[in-house]
C-alpha positions as CSV (number, residue, x, y, z in Angstrom):
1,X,-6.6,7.1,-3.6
2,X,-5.6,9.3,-1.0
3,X,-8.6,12.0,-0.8
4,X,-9.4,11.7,3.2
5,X,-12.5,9.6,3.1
6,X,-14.5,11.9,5.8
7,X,-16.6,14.1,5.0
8,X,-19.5,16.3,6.6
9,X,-22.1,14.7,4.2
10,X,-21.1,11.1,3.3
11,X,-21.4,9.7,0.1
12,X,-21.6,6.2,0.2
13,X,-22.0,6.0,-4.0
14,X,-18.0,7.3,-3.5
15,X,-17.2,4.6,-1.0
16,X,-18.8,2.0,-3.4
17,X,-16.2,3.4,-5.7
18,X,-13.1,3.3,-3.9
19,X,-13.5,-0.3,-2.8
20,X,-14.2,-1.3,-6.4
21,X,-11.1,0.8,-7.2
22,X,-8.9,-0.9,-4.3
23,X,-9.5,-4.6,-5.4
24,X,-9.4,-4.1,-9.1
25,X,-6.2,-2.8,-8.2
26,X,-5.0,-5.9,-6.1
27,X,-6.6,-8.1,-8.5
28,X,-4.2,-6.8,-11.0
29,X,-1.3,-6.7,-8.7
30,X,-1.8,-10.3,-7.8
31,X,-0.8,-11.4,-10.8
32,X,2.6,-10.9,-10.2
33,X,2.9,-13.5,-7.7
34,X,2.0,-17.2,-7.3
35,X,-2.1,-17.1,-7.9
36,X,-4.6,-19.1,-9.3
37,X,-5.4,-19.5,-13.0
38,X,-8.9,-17.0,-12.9
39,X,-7.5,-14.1,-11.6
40,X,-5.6,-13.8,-15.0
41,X,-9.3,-13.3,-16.6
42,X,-10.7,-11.4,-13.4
43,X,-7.4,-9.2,-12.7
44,X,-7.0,-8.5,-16.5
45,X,-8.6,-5.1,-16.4
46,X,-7.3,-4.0,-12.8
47,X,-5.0,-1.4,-14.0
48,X,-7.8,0.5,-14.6
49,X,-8.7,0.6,-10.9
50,X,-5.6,3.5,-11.0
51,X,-7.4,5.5,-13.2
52,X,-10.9,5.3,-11.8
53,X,-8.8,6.6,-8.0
54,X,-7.9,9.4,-10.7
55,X,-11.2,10.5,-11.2
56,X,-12.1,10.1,-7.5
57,X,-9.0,12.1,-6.5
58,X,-10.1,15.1,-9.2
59,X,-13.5,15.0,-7.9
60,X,-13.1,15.3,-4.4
61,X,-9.9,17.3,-4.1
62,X,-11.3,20.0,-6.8
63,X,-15.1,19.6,-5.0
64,X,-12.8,21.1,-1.6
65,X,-11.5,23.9,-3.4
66,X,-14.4,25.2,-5.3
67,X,-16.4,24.9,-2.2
68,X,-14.1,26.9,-0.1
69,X,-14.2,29.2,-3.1
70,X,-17.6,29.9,-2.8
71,X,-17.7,29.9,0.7
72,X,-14.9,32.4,1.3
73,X,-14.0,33.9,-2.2
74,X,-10.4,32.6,-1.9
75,X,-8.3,29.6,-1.3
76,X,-6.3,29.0,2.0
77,X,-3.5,27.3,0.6
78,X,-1.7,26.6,4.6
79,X,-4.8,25.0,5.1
80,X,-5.0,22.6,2.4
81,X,-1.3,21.8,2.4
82,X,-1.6,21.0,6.3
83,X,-4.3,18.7,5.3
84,X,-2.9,17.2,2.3
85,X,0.7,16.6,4.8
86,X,-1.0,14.8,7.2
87,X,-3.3,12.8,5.2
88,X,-0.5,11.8,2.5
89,X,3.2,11.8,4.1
90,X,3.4,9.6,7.3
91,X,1.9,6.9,5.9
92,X,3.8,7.0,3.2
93,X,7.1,7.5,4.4
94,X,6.2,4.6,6.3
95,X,6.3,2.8,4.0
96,X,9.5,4.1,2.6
97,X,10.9,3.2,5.8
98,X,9.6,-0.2,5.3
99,X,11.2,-0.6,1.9
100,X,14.5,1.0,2.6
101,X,15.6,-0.6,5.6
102,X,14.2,-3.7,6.1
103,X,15.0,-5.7,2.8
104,X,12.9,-8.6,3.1
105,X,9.8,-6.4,2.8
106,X,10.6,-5.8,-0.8
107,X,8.5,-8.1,-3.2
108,X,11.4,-7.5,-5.8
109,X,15.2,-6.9,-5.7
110,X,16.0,-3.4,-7.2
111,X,14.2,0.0,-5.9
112,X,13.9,3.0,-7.8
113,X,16.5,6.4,-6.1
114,X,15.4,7.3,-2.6
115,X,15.5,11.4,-3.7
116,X,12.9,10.3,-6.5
117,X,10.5,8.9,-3.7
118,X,10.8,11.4,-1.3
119,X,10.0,14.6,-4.4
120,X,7.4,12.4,-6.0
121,X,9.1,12.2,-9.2
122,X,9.3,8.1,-9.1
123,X,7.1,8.3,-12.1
124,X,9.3,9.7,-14.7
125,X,12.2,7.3,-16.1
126,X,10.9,4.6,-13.8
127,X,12.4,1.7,-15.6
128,X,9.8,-1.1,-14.1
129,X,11.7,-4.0,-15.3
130,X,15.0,-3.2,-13.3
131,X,14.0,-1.3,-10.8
132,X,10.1,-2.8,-10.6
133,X,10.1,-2.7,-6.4
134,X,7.2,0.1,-4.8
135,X,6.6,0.9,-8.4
136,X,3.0,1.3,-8.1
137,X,3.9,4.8,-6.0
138,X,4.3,6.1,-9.4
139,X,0.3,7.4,-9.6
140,X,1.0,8.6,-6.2
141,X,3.7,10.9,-7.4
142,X,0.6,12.2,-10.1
143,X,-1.3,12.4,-7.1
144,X,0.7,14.5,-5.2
145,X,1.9,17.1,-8.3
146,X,-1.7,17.3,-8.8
147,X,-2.3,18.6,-5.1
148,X,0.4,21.1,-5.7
149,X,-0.6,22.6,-9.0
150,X,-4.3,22.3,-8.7
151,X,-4.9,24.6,-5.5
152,X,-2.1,27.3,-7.4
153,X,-4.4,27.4,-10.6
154,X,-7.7,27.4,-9.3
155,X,-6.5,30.3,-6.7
156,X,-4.6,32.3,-10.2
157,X,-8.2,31.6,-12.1
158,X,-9.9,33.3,-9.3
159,X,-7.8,36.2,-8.8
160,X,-8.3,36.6,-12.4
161,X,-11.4,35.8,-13.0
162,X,-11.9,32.9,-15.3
163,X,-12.5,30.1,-13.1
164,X,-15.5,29.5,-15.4
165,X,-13.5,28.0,-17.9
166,X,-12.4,25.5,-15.5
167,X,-14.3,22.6,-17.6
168,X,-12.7,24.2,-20.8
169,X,-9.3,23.6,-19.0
170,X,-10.2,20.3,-18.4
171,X,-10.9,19.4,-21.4
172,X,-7.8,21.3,-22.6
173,X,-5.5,18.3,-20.5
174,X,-7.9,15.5,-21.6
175,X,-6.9,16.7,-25.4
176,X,-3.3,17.2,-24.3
177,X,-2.5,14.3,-22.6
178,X,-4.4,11.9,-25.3
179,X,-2.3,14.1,-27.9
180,X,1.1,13.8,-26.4
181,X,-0.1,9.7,-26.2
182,X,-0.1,9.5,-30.0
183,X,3.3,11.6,-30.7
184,X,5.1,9.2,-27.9
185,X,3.9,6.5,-29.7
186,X,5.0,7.2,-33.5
187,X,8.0,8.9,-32.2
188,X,9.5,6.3,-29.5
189,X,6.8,3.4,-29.3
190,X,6.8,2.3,-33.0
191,X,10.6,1.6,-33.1
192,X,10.8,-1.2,-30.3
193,X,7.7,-2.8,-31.0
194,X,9.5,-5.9,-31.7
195,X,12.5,-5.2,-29.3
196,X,13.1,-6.3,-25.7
197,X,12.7,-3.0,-24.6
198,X,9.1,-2.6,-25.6
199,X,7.8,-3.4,-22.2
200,X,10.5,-0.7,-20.3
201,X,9.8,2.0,-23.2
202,X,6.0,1.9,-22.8
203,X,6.0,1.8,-19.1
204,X,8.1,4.8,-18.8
205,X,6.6,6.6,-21.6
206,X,2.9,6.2,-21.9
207,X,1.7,4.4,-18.8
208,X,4.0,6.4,-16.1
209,X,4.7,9.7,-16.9
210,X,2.1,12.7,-15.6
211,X,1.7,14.3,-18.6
212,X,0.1,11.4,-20.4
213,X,-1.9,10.0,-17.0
214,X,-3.5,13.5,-16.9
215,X,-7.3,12.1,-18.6
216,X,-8.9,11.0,-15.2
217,X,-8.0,14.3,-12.9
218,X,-9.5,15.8,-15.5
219,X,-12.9,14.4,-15.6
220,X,-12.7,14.1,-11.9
221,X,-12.3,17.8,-11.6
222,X,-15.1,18.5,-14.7
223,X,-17.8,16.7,-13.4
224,X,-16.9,18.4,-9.5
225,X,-17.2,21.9,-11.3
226,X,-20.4,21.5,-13.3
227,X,-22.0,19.6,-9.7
228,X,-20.7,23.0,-8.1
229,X,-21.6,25.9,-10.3
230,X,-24.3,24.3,-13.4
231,X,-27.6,24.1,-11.7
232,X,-28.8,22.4,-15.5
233,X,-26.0,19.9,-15.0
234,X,-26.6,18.7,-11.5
235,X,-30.3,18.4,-11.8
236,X,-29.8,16.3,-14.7
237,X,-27.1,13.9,-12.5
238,X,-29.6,13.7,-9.9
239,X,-32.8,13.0,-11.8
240,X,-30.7,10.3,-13.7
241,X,-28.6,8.4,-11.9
242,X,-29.2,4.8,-12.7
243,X,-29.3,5.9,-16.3
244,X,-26.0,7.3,-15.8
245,X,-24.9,3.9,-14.1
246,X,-26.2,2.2,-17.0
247,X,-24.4,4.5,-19.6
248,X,-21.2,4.0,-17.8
249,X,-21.7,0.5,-17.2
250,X,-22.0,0.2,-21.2
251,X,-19.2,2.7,-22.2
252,X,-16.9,0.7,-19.7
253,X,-17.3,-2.0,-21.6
254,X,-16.0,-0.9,-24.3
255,X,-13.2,1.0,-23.0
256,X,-12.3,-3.1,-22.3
257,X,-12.7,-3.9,-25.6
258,X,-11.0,-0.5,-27.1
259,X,-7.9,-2.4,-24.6
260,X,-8.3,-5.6,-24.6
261,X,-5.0,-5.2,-25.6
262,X,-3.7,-3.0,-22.9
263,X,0.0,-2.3,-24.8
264,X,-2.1,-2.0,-28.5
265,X,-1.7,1.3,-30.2
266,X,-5.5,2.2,-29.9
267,X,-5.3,1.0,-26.4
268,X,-2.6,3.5,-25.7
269,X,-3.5,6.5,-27.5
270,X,-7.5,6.5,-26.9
271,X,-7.7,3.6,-23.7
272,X,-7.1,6.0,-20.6
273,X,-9.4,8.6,-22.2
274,X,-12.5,6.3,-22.6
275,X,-11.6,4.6,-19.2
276,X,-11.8,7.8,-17.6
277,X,-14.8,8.9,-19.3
278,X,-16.6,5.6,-18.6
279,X,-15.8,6.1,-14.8
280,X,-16.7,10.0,-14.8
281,X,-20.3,8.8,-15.6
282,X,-20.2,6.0,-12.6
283,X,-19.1,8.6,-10.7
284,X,-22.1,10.9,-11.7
285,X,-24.1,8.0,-11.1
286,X,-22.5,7.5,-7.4
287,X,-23.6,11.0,-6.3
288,X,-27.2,11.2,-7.6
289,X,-29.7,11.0,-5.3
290,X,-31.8,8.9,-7.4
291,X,-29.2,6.1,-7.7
292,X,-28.9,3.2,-6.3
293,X,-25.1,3.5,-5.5
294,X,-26.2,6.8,-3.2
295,X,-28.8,5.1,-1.4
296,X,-26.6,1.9,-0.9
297,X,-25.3,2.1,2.2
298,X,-22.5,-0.2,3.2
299,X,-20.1,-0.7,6.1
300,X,-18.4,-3.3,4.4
301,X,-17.3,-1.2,0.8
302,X,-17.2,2.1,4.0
303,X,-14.4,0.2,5.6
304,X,-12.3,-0.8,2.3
305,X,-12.8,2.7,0.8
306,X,-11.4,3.9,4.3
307,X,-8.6,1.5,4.3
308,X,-7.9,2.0,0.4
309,X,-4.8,4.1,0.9
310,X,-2.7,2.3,3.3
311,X,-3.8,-1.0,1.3
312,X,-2.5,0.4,-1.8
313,X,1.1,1.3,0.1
314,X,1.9,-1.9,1.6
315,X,-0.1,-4.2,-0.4
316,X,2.7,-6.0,-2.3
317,X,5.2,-6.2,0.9
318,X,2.4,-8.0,2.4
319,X,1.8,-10.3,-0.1
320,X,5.1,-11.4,-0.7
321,X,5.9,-11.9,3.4
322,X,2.4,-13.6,3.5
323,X,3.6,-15.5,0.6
324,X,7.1,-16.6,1.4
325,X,5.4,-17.7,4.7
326,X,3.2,-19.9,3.3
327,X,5.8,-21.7,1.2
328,X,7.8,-22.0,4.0
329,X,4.8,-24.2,6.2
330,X,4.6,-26.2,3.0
331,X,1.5,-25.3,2.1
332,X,0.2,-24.3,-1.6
333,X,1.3,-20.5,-2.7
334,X,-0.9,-20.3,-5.6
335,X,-3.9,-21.6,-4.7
336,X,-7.4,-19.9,-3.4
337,X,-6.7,-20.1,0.5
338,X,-3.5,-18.3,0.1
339,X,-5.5,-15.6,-1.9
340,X,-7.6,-15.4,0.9
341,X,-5.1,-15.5,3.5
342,X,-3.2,-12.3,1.4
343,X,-6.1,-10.3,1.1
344,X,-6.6,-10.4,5.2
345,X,-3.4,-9.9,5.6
346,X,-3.6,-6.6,3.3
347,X,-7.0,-5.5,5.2
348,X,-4.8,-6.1,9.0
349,X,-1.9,-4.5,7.3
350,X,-4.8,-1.1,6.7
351,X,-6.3,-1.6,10.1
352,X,-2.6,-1.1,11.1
353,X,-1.9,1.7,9.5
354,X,-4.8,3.4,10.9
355,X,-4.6,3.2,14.2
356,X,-0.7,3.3,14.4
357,X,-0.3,6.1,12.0
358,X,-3.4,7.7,10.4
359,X,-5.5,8.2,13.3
360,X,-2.6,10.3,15.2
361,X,-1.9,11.9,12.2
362,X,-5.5,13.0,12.0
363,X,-5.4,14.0,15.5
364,X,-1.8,16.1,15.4
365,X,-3.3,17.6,11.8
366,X,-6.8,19.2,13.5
367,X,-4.7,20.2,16.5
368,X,-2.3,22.2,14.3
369,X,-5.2,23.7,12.2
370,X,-7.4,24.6,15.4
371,X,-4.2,26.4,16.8
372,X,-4.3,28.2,13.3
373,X,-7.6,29.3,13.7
């Protein structure tokens, strides 16, 4: 969710993404608070808005590296950190700020250790249901040991020569991670099913940890390799994108289905892999030329997808200040104008961001790599 959202050629197919990955997202997260009775039906799915920034994240971030590869033989890892710093940090410490010293911004009681924020690490033992405030940084913790690690093995695979079985590798993780899925469950899943701590146990070891989140990065990075270096492959993406929408439209579907249950056992074991398949072909679809995602161009989904990172940050502190204001004027919390209102209030809350905090961080970040160059 955090891949910087300018690039020399723009894909508006990707922006189309993002914005659909943003409000599934706050759909979801809505939920949580006073709302009306439909967005139970329309936020049901929204976690899967996470996983489809997965795949977005492993596409773009991987599509960076493989064309500096090619360009220059060789990764410059100053570079990419610098970029990564700037892009990634200040807004979100930020937003620790926010949650650590000024109280009321928290939309629950108990937060999660400061040191586990600050190393990214918030996703492992994150026990949601005591310590449930700023949990949703936990895919930003994946986010960020994913920009550490990737960079490192794509530069070893090129010194050594087997970056070509980069889509092997990523196939390797999809495997592993939907693996490790099904010996969490039998091993620790199975024997609270009927317990209170069901909820806290699955949270902290299916949904949360990196090791069983890793299905989307994976196809993200896949489908960036094979646009890079398979000529077959990307004429076939681009000859076929609204087939490929299609297809995905269709296998997304039944990823819903496969967790229409989202704590079930297939759900958990086989959900995140499906999901991430199913958003791997819409994200084919998104960059072929012959689609009608590429060819849409809007500023509307442009300016969400922009906004989609600081949105994702502050989102909850908003609602819950936007909410505690409204009950306070008397007015209905739960109906459709406070939805309204919220979602505003989470699109200023962006705008605010940007201009206070991402736009001089851009500007500080090109100044320090220019100097570097």
């Amino acid at each position: 969710m955090s891949a910087d959202h300018h690039t020399s050629e723009r894909l508006y197919g990707l922006d189309h993404l993002r914005a659909i990955a943003i409000l599934l997202v706050l759909m979801y997260h809505y939920r949580a608070f006073k709302h009306p009775a439909w967005i139970d039906v329309v936020g049901r799915f929204g976690w899967t808005g996470v996983d489809l920034f997965f795949v977005l994240s492993g596409f773009l971030i991987s599509g960076q590296l493989f064309k500096e590869i090619e360009k220059h033989g060789d990764i410059t890892l100053k570079t990419f950190f610098t970029k990564r710093f700037f892009r990634i940090i200040p807004p979100y410490f930020f937003t620790l700020a926010l949650y650590f010293l000024f109280p009321f911004f928290r939309e629950r009681e108990a937060l999660s250790s400061f040191w586990k924020f600050i190393t990214f690490t918030q996703n492992y033992g994150l026990d949601v249901i005591n310590q449930g405030t700023f949990s949703h940084a936990w895919s930003l913790c994946i986010e960020e040991q994913f920009y550490l690690f990737l960079p490192l093995l794509l530069l070893i695979a090129v010194k050594t020569k087997t970056l070509k079985y980069t889509p092997l590798f990523a196939a390797f993780l999809i495997i592993f991670s939907l693996t490790a899925r099904f010996i969490i469950w039998k091993d620790f899943i199975v024997t609270v099913l009927d317990t209170e701590d069901f909820w806290k146990v699955w949270y902290m070891k299916i949904y949360y940890p990196t090791h069983t989140r890793l299905d989307g990065l994976a196809v993200g990075v896949m489908v960036s390799y094979l646009m890079q270096y398979s000529f077959r492959f990307k004429r076939v993406v681009h000859n076929n994108g609204n087939k490929l929408f299609i297809l995905g439209a269709v296998l997304l579907g039944i990823s819903f289905w496969i967790c229409n249950d989202q704590v079930s056992e297939k759900a958990s074991i086989f959900g995140f892999t499906f999901v991430a398949a199913s958003y791997g072909i819409l994200l084919m679809s998104s960059v072929s030329r012959s689609s009608f995602l590429f060819r849409s161009k809007s500023y509307i989904t442009a300016q969400i997808a922009g906004l989609s990172y600081a949105i994702y940050l502050s989102h909850k502190g908003i609602i819950h200040i936007i909410q505690y204001v409204i009950r306070q004027l008397g007015m209905e919390v739960s109906g459709n104008i406070s939805l309204l209102i919220c979602l505003a209030g989470c699109i200023a809350g962006g705008l605010l961001y940007r201009f206070m905090i991402e736009n001089p961080s851009s500007k500080l970040k090109y100044r320090i790599l220019n100097k570097k160059t």
